[in-house]
C-alpha positions as CSV (number, residue, x, y, z in Angstrom):
1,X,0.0,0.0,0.0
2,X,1.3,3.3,-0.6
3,X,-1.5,5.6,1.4
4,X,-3.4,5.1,4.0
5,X,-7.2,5.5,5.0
6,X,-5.6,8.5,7.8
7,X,-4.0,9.8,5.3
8,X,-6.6,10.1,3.0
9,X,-8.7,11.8,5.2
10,X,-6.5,14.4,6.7
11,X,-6.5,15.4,2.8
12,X,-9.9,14.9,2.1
13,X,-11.8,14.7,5.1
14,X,-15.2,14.2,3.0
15,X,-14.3,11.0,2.2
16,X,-15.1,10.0,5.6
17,X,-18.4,10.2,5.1
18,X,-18.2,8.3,1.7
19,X,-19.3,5.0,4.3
20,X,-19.2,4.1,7.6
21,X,-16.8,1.8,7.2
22,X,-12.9,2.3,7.3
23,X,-12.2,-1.1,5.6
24,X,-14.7,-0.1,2.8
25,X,-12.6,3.3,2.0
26,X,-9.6,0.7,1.9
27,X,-10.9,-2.0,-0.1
28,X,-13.1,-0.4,-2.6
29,X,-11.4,3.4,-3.1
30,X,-7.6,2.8,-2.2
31,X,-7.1,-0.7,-3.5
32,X,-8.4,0.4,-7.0
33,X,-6.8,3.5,-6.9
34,X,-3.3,2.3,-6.1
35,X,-4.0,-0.5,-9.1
36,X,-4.9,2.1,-11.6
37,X,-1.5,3.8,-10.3
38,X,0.3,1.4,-10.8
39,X,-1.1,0.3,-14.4
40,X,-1.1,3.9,-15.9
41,X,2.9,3.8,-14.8
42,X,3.6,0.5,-15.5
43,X,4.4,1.3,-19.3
44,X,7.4,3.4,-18.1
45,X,8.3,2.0,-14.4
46,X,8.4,-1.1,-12.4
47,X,5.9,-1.3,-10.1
48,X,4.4,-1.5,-7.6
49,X,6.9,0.8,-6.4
50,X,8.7,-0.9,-3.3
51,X,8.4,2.8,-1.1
52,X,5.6,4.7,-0.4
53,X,7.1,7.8,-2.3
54,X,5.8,11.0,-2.0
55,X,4.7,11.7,-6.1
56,X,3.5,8.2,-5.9
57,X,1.3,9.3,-2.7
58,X,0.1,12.2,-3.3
59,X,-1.3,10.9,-7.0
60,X,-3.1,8.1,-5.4
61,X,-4.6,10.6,-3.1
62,X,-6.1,12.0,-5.8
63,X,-7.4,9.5,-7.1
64,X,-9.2,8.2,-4.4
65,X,-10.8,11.4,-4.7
66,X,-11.7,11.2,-8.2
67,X,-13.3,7.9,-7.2
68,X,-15.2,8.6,-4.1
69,X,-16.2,11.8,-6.0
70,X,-17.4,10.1,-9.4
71,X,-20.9,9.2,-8.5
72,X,-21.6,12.0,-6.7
73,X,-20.8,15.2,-8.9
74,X,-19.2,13.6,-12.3
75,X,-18.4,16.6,-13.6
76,X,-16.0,17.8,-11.2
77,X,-14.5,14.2,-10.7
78,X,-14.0,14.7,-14.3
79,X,-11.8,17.5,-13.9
80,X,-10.1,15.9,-11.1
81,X,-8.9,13.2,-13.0
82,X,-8.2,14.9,-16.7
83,X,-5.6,16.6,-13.8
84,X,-4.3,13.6,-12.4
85,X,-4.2,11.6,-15.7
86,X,-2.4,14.4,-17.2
87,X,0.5,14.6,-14.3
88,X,0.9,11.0,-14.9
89,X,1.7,11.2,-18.7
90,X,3.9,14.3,-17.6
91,X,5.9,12.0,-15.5
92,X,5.8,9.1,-18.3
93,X,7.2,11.4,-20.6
94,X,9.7,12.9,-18.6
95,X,8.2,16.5,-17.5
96,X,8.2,15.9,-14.0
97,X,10.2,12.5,-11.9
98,X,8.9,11.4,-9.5
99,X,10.3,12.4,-5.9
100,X,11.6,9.8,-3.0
101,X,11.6,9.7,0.9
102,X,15.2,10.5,0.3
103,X,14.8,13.5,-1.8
104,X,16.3,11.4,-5.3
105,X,14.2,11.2,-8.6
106,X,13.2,8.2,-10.0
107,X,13.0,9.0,-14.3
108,X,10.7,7.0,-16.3
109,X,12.2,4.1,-18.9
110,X,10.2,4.6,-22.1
111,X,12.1,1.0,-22.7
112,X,11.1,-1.1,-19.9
113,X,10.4,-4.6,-20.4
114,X,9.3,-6.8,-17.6
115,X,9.6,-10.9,-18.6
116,X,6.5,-12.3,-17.5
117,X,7.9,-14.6,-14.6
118,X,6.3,-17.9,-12.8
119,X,7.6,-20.1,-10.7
120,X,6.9,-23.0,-13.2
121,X,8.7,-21.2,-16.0
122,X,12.0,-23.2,-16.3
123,X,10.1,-26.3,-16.6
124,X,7.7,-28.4,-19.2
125,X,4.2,-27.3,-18.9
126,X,2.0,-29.9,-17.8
127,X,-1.2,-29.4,-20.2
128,X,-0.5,-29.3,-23.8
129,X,-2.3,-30.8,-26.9
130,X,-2.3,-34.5,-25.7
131,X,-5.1,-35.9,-24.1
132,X,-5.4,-35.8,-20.2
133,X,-4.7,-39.7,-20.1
134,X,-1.7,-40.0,-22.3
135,X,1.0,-40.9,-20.4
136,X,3.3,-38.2,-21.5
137,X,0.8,-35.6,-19.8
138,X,2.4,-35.1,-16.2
139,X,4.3,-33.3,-14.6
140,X,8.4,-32.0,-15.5
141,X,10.4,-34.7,-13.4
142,X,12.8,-31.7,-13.1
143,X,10.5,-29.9,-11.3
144,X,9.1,-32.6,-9.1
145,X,12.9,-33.0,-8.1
146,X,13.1,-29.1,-7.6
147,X,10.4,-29.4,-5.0
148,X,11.9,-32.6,-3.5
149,X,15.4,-30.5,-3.0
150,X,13.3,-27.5,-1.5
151,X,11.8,-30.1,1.3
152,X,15.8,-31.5,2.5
């Protein structure tokens, strides 16, 4: 998590009245908001980010606002988040970095590529065109030997 529900409120102390229910505020305005964060940036950054940095706060911020705001006046969540979408792209393209604890930048990279990773890559995959019965469906002896190792 990069914000928190005190946070939030000492900012935008309306949003307290959004529910009753601290959790809620949690679950359904700052969970999404730090996901849609995180995969506006993701194009130029790795994320999530592993600090709570302060551009990276403050944005989310705002966009639990936008959110909590949306269904009650649209128009001005609308203009809320044509500002925050637009800081975003400023940071993707290089206009403003965004600022750490430690007062260092981090600058975007327009090539980032992330390898898809899982914890079964390095071995056969277990389904594949055969039928579930043939005997070559099972699973990668190396990676029931990998899991035997793990266990000693």
């Amino acid at each position: 998590m990069y914000i928190t529900y005190a946070e939030v409120i000492i900012r935008y102390p309306i949003i307290a009245t959004w529910t009753n229910s601290q959790s809620e505020v949690e679950n359904d305005l700052i969970f999404y908001a730090e996901r849609e964060l995180n995969s506006r940036l993701a194009s130029h950054f790795s994320v999530p980010f592993s600090g709570s940095h302060p551009t990276i706060k403050d944005i989310a911020m705002d966009l639990v606002y936008y959110k909590a705001l949306y269904t009650k006046d649209p128009a001005k969540a609308k203009e809320i988040k044509d500002a925050v979408i637009g800081r975003i792209e400023d940071i993707k393209e290089g206009k403003e970095y965004i600022v750490t604890d430690s007062y260092t930048t981090i600058a975007p990279n327009k090539n980032i590529t992330q390898p898809i990773w899982s914890n079964q890559m390095d071995y056969h995959s277990v389904h594949s065109m055969l039928d579930a019965e043939d005997t070559l469906t099972r699973i990668d002896s190396d990676y029931i030997s990998a899991l035997e190792d793990e266990r000693t």
